[in-house]
N, C-alpha and C positions, 0 to 999 in steps of 0.2 A: 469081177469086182463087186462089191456087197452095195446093195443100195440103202443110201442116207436115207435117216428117219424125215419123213416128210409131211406138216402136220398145217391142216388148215383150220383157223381159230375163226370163228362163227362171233358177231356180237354184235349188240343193236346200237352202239355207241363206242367211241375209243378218241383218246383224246390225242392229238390233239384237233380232230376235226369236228368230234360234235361227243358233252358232257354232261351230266348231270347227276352224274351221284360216283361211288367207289366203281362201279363196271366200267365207267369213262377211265378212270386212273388203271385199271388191272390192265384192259383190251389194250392201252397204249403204251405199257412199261413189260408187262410179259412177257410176248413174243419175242421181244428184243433181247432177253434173258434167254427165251427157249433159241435161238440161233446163237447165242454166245458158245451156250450148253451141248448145241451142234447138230439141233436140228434146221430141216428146212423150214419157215413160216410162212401162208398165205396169208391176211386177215380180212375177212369180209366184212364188210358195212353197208349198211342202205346209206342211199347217196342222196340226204337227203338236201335239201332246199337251203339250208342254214348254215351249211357248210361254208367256209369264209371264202371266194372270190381266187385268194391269195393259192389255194390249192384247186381250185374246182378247174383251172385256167391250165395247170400243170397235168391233168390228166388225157389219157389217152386211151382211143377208145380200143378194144383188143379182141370185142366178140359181139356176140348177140344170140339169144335166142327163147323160144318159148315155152309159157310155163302154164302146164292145165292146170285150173285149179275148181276142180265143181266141173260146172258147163262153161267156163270160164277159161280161155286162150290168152295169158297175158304176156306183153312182152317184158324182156327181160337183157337188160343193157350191162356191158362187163367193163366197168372205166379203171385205169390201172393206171396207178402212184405206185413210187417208189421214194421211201423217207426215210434216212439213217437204216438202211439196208436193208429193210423191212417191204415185202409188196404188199399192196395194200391195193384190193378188186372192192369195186361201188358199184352193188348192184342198183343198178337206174331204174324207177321205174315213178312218173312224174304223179299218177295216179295216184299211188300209195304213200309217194314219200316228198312230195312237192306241200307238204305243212309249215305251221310253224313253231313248232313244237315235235316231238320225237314220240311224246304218248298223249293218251287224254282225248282219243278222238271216238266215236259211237261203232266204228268199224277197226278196231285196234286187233282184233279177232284175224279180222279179214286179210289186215296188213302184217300182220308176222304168220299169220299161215303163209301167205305169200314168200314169206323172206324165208322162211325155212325152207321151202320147195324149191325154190330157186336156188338155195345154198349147194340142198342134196344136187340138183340138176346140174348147177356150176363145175359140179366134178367131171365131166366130160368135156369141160372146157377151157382149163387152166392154161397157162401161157407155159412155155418155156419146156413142157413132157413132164408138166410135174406129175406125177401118182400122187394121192392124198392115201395116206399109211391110217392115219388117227384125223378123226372128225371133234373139236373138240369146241362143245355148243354152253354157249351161258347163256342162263338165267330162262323165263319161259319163253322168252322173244324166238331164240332157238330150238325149244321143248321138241318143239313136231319133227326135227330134223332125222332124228335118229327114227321116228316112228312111220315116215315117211320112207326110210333108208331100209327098211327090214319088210314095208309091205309093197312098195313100186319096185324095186331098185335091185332086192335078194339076187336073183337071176343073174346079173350082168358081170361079165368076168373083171370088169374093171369096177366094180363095188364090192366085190367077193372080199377083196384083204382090207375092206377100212373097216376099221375101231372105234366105236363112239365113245366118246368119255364127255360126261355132264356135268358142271359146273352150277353147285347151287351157293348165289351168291345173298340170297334174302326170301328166305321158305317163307317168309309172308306175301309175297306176291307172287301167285303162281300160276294167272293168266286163264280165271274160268269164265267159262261163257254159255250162252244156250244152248242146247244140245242141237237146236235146228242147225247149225255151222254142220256138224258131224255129216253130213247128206250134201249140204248146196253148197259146202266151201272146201270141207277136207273132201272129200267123195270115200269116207270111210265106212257109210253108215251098213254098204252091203256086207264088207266082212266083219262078222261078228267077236272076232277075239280081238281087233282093233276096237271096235266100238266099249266092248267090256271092260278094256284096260286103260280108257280116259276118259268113261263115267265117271264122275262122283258123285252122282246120285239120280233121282227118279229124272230129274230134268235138264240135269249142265254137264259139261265136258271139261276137264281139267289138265291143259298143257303139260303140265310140268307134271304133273299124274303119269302121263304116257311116258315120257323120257323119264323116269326112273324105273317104269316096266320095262323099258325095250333098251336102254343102253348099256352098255359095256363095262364102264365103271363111271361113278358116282365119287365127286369130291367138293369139298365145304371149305369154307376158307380160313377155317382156323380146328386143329384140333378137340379144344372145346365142346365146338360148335355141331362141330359131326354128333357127338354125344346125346349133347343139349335135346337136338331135332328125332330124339328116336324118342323122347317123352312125350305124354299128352299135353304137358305143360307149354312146351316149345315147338314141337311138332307142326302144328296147325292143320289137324285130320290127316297127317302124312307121316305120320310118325310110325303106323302099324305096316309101311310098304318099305320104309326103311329099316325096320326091324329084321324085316323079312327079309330084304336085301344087303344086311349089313355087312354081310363077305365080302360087297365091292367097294363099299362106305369108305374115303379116307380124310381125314383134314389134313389139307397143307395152308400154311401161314402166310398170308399178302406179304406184301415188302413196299418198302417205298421207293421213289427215282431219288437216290441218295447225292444226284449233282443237280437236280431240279431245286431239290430241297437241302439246301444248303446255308447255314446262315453265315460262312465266309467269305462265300461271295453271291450270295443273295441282294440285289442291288435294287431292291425296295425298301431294306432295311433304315433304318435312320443312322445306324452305323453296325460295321462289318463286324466278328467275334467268332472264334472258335471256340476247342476245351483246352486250348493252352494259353488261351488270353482271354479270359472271360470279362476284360471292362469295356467290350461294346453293347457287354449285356445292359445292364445298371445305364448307359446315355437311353436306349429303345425302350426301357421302364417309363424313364424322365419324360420321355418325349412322346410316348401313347398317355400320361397319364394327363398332360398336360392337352392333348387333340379331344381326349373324352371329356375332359372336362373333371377330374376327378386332381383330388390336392396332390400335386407334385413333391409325395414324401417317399424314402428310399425304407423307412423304417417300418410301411407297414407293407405286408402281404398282397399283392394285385393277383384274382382269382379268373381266370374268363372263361369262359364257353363259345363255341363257332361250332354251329349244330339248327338243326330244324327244331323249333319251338312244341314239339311232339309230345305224346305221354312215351313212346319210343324212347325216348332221349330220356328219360327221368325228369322231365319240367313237373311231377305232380309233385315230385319231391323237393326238388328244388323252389318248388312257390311253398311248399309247410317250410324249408327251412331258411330260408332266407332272412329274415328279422333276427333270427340268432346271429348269422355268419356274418350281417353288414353291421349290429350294433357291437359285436364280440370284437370291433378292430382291422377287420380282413373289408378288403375294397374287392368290388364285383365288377364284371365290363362284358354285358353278352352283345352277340353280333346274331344274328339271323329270323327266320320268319316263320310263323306257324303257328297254333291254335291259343297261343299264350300270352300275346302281345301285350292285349290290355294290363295281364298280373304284371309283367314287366316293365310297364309303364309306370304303373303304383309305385314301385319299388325305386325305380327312379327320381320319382318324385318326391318322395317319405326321406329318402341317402343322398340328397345332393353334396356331390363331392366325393360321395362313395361305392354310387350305383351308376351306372351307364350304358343305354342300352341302342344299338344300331338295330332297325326293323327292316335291315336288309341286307343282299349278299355280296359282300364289296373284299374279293379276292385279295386287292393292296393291303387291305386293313387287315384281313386275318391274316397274312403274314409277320404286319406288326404288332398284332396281338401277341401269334405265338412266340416272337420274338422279348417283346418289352414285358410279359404275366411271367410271374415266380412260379403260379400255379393253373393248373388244368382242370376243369371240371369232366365228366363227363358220367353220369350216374346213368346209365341206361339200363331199360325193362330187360332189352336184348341186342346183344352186337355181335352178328355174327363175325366179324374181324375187326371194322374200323382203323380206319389212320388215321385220324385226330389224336389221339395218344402217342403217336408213334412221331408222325411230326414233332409233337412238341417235345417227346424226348432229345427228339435230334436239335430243337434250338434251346435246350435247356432247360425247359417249363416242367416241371413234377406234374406227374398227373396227377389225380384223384377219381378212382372206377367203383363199379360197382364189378366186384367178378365175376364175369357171367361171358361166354363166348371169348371172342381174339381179346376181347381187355382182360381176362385171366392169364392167358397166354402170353401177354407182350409185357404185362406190366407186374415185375417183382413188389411185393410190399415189403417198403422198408422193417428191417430186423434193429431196433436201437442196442440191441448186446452185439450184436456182430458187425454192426452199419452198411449188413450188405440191403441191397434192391434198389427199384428205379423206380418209385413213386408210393403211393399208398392208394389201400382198398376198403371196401367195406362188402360183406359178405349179402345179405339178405336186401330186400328192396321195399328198405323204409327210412323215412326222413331222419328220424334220429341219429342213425347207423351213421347216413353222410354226412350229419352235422358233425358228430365226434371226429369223422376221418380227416375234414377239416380243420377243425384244431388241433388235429394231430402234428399237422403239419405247417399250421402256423406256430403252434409254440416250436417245432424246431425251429423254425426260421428266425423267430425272436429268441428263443436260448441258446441256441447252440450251430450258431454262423458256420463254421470249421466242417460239419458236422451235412450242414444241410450243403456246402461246395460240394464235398466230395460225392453226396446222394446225387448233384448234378451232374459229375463229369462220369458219374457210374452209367447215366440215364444215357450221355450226350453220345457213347460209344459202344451203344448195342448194336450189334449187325443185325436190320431189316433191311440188306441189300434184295434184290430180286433173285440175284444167284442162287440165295438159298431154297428159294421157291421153286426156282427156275430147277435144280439137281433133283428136287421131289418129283415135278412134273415128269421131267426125262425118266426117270424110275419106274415111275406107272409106264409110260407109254410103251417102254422097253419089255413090260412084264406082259403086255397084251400083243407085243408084235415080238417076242426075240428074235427072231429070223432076219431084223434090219437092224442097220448098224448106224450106231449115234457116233458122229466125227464130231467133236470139240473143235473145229478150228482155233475161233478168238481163244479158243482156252487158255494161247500160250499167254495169260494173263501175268505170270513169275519171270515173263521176260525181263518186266522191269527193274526186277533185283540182278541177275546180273550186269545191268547196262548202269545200276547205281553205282554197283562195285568197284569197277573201274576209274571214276570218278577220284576218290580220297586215290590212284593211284599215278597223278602224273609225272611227280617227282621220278621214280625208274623209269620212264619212258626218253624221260627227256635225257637220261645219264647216256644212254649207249648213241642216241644223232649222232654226234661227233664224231661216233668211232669210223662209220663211211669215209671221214676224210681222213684216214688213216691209211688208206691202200696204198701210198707210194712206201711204207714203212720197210718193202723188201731191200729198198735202194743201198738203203745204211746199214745193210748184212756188214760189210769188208770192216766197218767200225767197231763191231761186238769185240772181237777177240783182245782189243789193247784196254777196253774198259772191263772187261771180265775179271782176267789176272787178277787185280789190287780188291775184287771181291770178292774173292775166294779166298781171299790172305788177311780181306777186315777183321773179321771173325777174334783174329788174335791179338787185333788193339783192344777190340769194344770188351775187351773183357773184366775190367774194371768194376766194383762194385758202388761206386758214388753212384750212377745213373739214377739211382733210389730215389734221392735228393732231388735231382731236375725233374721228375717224376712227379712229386707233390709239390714242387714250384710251380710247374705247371698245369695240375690240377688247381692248383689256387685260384692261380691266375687268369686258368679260361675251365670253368668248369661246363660250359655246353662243349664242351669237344671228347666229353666218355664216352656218349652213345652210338660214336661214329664208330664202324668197324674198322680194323686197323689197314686189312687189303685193299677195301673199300678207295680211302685216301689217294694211295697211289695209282687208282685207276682212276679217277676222275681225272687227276691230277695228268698222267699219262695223255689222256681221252680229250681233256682240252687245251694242254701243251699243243698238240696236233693240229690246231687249228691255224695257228699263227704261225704256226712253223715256214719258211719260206724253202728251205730246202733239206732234205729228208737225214743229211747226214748231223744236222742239229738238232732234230726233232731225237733219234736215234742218241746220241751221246746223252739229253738230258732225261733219257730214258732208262738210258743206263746208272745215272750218276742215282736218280732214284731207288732205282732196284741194290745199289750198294749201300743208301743210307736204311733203306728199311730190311736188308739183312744187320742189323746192330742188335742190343739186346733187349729185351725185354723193355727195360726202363726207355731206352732210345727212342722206340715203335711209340711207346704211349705218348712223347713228346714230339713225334713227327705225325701222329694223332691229333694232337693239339693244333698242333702248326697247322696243319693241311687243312682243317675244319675252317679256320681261320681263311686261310685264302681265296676257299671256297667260296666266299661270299662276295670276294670282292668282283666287280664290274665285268672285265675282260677275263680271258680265257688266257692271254700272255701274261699278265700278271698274275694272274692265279699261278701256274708253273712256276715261276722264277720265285716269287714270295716265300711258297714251300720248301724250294731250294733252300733258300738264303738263311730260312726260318730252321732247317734240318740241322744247318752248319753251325748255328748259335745256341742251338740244343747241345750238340755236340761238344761245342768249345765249354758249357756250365757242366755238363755231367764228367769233362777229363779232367774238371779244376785239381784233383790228386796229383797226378801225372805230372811228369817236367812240364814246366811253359813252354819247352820249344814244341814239345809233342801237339800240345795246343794252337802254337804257333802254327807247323805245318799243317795243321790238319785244318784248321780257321782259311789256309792261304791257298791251298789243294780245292778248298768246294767254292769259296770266292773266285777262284782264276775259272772253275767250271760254268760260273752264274755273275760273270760281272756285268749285267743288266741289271741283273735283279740287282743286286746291292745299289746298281744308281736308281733304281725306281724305288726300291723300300727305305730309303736310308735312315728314316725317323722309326718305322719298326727295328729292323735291325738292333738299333741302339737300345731298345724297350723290353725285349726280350732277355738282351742278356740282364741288363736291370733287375727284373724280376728275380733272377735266379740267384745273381751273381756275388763278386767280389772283386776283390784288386786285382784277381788273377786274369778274368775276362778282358778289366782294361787294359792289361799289360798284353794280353792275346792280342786286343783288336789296334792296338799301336803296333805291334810286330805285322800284324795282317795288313793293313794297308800300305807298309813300306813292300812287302812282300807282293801286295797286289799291284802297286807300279811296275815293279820288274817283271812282274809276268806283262802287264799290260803293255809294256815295252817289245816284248819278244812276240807276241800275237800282233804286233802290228809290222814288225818285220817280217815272219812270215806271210804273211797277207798282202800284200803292196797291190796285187792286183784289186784288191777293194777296197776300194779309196772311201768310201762309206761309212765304213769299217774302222780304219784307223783314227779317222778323226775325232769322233767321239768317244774312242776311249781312253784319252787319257782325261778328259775334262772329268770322267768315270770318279778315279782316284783323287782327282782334285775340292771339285764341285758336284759333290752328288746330287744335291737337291734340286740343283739346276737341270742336271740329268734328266732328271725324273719326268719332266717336262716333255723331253725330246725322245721317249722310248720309241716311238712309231715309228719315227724315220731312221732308226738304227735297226731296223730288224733283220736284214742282210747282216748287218756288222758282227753282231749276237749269233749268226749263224757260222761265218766264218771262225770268229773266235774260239768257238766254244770246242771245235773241229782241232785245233790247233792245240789246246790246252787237253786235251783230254790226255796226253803222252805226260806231262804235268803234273799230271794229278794222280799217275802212275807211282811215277817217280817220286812223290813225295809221300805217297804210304807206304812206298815200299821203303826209305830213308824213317819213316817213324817206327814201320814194324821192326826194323835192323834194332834199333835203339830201346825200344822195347825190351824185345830179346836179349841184347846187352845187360 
């Protein structure tokens, strides 16, 4: 059997145990894509101190052991989570990671040498026989891993098949330090082609230097971005080794947790909205502009920002242009913290009512920023992906970028000749540029309403699920290891189309139940051959061409009864007679009596169509049967109005003596039907029919004497129908005996019409 890709994700943060910038969001939404996708996932984290109570409580300890680092013997603890199917190994070690903070410390050097050694080392220690296939390290936290994996580790038969692949999530930070580490902390300094490939100069060592020498492949988080980083512009002195290695160079595009981030049911919101209801947008406008402090109007523009106060971020630009954009109309709302606070503060004070600024980092609040802002700022020097744009596509907020890295990549600029893209750009990185971009986009918003919806729901329904990131990763990994095989398990993701499908179809399901209690149907064989005869002789009554007539009487009259099929009818019809039936040889004759009216012609079929549709709706299963009946006969009796009256006569008296239940339960149908059709002929039929239905009812009750049931209600039948009608339950016996009895009847009377016919 082929072994599953098997792939341990390296990262010095992942949320949701410990965060602080986009590596928290990739580390804890990734892996979860890569197991969808079908590999296996480990994900290692240092276990640090800050990690919340609520998880640190759930883990369990699964190893130990030590990790040389220098002259240096350190231990090395293996605690193991398991969260939404994901394991999740904390390497322990209180030393290094018992802070309170994640960076920022004088030995930060010291402590991810550490975690990288320990990462590589871990691999001889995995739970459960995992093999690690793919080593896949972010940012320089894990730099050393690969560079450590190629100089201790080459040897070892179970290090011989892992792959490293690198992860550059922000080429400005890339972890240098004094070259003194290279000796007392990596113990690199005796081999010299280690030591040469993470100088970067006469005196430092540079992390992330090494792990682009020594790894396998090399990827960047947005398309773009990969590009950007081979300039001297964007590079940051690393530009000439990714030149060099740009065979392995690829960009694949973050994604967001598209049920994290959700503003339908996002329950911080001030109220719920998706892109087919868009008016919980417009209340989260109302209701942030009113908590900033800023005038509670729907007609102008709300612009925000949720970003570090950086020259990164474009705050130089954004402080030259902001007296434009806040006296031009458009209201502003930043949220966060950084070298800029004081200009922010001016501005607030200069715009009250139109400026608003929070000097700090309050997660509720940016949510209802990106929920209640029309618009998005974000002019940055450089991104290499960011989700701040991508968020607020997804709750409706137009961005505003500068194109440069993932915000080229994710964010179409609107085309006003084709109305197609999801926000607006400005090319170069200068104030001007973004002032214009912005009223770009507030004159839409003030001209052309129609215009600016639809740019929103183009924005609201871009895929940045992780799948798609997740299918790239699989891709590479697959091209460095073919020999292992990627199993999609979750993949059967299209399940849920066919389990939807099903759904619109309950109506057929429920038609054939009934038919199970249909098995005693053989009983009533010996009854077929006396009901057959007079239907295989109908044929040469119905041959009449009035039927036409009743045909478009009856269209008139019930026009939902066309779409029904005409076979159809008498199978349900068949199908829920059956239920009530009390014994087989009644169920059996009004089976028959069926199959002889729906042999009629053409026109006949479309009005026992009508009929049947009709009683299909009504309540019981025994009333539906007899209705049809009753309804077949009075079709019948309008389509012969040509023909002698008495032919009408027998043939009205024939399917009555078969169904005189039905006639006492329908009796006010009955009469309604011929109405529609009819004329004096009908009335003259149903006065002949009910003297005719005494006399039979007379003779079914002599035959029968043994079911006393039986005979008692049926004469009140021909008397008092409506009173009948009342009492159909407890004649159900009676109705079976009868109908037993009459069928010889009903014989004899087509066969006395067809005579006279033929006459």
């Amino acid at each position: 059997m082929a072994k599953k890709m098997q792939v341990v994700f390296a990262s010095a943060e992942a949320a949701p145990f410990v965060k602080t910038g986009g590596l928290g969001d990739v580390a804890g939404s990734l892996p979860k894509a890569l197991k969808k996708a079908g590999a296996d996932v480990i994900v290692m984290v240092p276990k640090y101190s800050t990690i919340p109570d609520y998880y640190t409580q759930q883990m369990q300890h699964v190893g130990e052991f030590y990790v040389s680092l220098g002259w240096r013997n350190e231990y090395c603890g293996l605690e193991r989570l398991d969260l939404d199917g994901i394991t999740y190994l904390f390497l322990d070690n209180e030393h290094y990671f018992a802070r309170s903070y994640p960076y920022g410390f004088f030995d930060d050097g010291e402590r991810f040498a550490f975690f990288s050694k320990a990462v590589t080392e871990s691999l001889q220690h995995l739970p459960d026989g995992f093999q690690c296939d793919i080593l896949h390290c972010n940012d320089w936290h894990t730099a050393l891993s690969p560079v450590f994996l190629r100089e201790f580790y080459q040897g070892l038969p179970l290090y011989e098949r892992v792959k490293t692949v690198f992860s550059i999530h922000n080429i400005a930070f890339q972890g240098q330090f004094s070259d003194t580490i290279l000796n007392d902390v990596l113990g690199l300094a005796h081999i010299p082609n280690a030591a040469r490939q993470l100088r970067c100069d006469s005196s430092s060592i540079n992390y992330m230097l090494g792990a682009l020498n020594y790894t396998d492949a090399i990827t960047t988080v947005s398309p773009t971005y990969a590009g950007e980083i081979q300039t001297p512009e964007y590079g940051e002195h690393l530009d000439g080794v990714l030149r060099r290695r740009n065979n392995i160079l690829s960009g694949i595009l973050n994604g967001i947790d598209t049920v994290e981030w959700d503003p339908s049911t996002d329950y911080q919101l001030t109220e719920n909205y998706s892109v087919d209801n868009m008016e919980g947008k417009a209340a989260c406008k109302a209701a942030l502009q009113q908590e900033l402090g800023l005038e509670v109007r729907s007609d102008r523009p709300l612009m925000v920002m949720v970003t570090r106060l950086t020259r990164q971020k474009g705050m130089d630009l954004v402080t030259y242009a902001l007296d434009r954009i806040l006296s031009g109309g458009v209201q502003v709302a930043i949220l966060g913290t950084g070298d800029y606070e004081d200009s922010m503060n001016y501005f607030a004070n200069k715009y009250p009512g139109s400026m608003a600024v929070r000097l700090t980092f309050d997660s509720a609040l940016s949510r209802r920023m990106y929920s209640g802002a029309d618009m998005f700022l974000m002019p940055s020097l450089f991104e290499p992906c960011g989700l701040s744009q991508i968020i607020a596509m997804r709750y409706g907020t137009l961005p505003i970028v500068r194109e440069t890295g993932g915000l080229k990549d994710t964010v179409i600029p609107y085309n006003q000749f084709t109305g197609e893209g999801t926000g607006f750009s400005f090319a170069h990185f200068n104030g001007d540029e973004m002032g214009d971009a912005v009223f770009r986009a507030a004159r839409l918003f003030w001209d052309d309403r129609d215009s600016w919806n639809e740019l929103v729901k183009h924005a609201m329904t871009q895929d940045f699920t992780w799948k798609r990131s997740a299918d790239a990763y699989i891709d590479l990994y697959r091209s460095l290891h073919p020999d292992v095989e990627v199993m999609p398990e979750p993949e059967p993701e299209p399940t849920p189309a066919p389990v939807s499908e099903p759904a619109p179809e309950p109506e057929p399901e429920v038609a054939p139940e009934p038919e199970p209690e249909a098995a005693p149907e053989p009983e009533a064989a010996p009854v077929e051959p006396v009901v057959e005869k007079p239907a295989e002789e109908e044929p040469a009554t119905a041959a009449a061409p009035e039927p036409v007539e009743e045909e478009s009487v009856a269209e008139s009259s019930e026009p939902k009864a066309e779409p029904v099929a005409e076979e159809a009818p008498a199978k349900e019809v068949k199908a829920e007679e059956e239920k009530p039936a009390v014994k087989p040889a009644a169920k059996k004759t009004t089976k028959a009596a069926t199959k002889a009216t729906t042999a009629k012609t053409a026109a006949t079929k479309a009005a026992t169509k009508s009929t049947a549709t009709k009683t299909a709706t009504k309540s019981t299963a025994a009333k539906t049967t007899k209705s049809a009946a009753t309804k077949t006969a009075t079709a019948k009796t309008a389509a012969t109005k040509t023909t002698a009256k008495k032919t009408a006569a027998a043939k009205t008296t024939a399917t009555k003596a078969a169904s005189a239940k039905a006639a006492a339960e329908k009796p006010v149908e009955e009469t309604e039907a011929p109405k529609a059709s009819t004329a004096k002929t009908t009335k003259a039929a149903a006065t002949k029919a009910a003297a005719t239905k005494a006399a039979a009812t007379k003779a079914a009750a002599a035959k029968t004497a043994p079911v006393k049931s039986a005979t008692e209600p049926a004469k009140p039948a021909a008397e008092a129908p409506v009173e009948e009608a009342k009492e159909t339950k407890p004649a159900a016996k009676a109705s079976t005996a009868k109908t037993t009895t009459k069928a010889t009847k009903v014989s004899a009377a087509r066969k006395t019409t067809t005579r006279r016919r033929s006459s």
